[in-house]
N, C-alpha and C positions, 0 to 999 in steps of 0.2 A: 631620911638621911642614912638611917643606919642600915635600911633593905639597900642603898645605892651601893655601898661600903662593904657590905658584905658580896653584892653581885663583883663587885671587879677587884675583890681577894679572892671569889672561886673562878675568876674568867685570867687572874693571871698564875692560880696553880692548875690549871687545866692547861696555859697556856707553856709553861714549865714543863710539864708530865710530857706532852706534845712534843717538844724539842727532842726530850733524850730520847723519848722511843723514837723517833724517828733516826738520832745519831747510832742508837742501838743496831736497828734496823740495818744502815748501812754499814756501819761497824763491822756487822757478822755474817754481813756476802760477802763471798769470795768473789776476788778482783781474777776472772777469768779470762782470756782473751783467746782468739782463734787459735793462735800459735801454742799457749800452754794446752788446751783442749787436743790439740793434734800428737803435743809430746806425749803425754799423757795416755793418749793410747785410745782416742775419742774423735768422733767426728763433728762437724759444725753444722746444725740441722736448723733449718727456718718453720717452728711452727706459728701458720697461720693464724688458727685460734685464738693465741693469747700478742700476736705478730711481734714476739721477741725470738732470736737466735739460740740458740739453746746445745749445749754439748751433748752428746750423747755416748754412752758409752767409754772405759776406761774413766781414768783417778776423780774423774768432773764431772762424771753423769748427772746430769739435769741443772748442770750448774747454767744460768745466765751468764751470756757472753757481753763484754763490757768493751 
C-alpha cells in the first residue's frame, strides 16, 4: 500500500513539472508570423529537415513561423 501511494505522489509531481515546462516552453516562443518576419527585415524559408517554416534573417532570425 504504501509503494502504491508513493508511486502516484511521484507520477502526479512529474505530472505537474510536465505541465509548466511545457506552458514555459510555449510562453517563451515568439508568436512569429510571415508578415512580422517580412516587416522585420527577414524572409520565410521552408526547411525540409526539421519541415517547419522558419524566418530567416532580420529582427526573427531562426524564429519558427506560427
Amino acid at each position: 500500500m504504501r509503494k502504491q501511494f508513493l508511486g502516484f505522489i511521484a507520477a502526479a509531481i512529474l505530472s505537474v513539472l510536465g505541465a509548466v515546462s511545457t506552458a514555459a516552453a510555449h510562453a517563451a516562443a515568439p508568436a512569429v508570423d510571415a508578415q512580422t518576419c517580412a516587416t522585420g527585415g527577414g524572409s520565410v524559408e521552408y526547411d525540409s529537415s526539421t519541415g517547419l517554416w522558419t524566418c530567416i534573417g532580420g529582427t526573427y532570425d531562426g524564429a519558427a513561423i506560427s
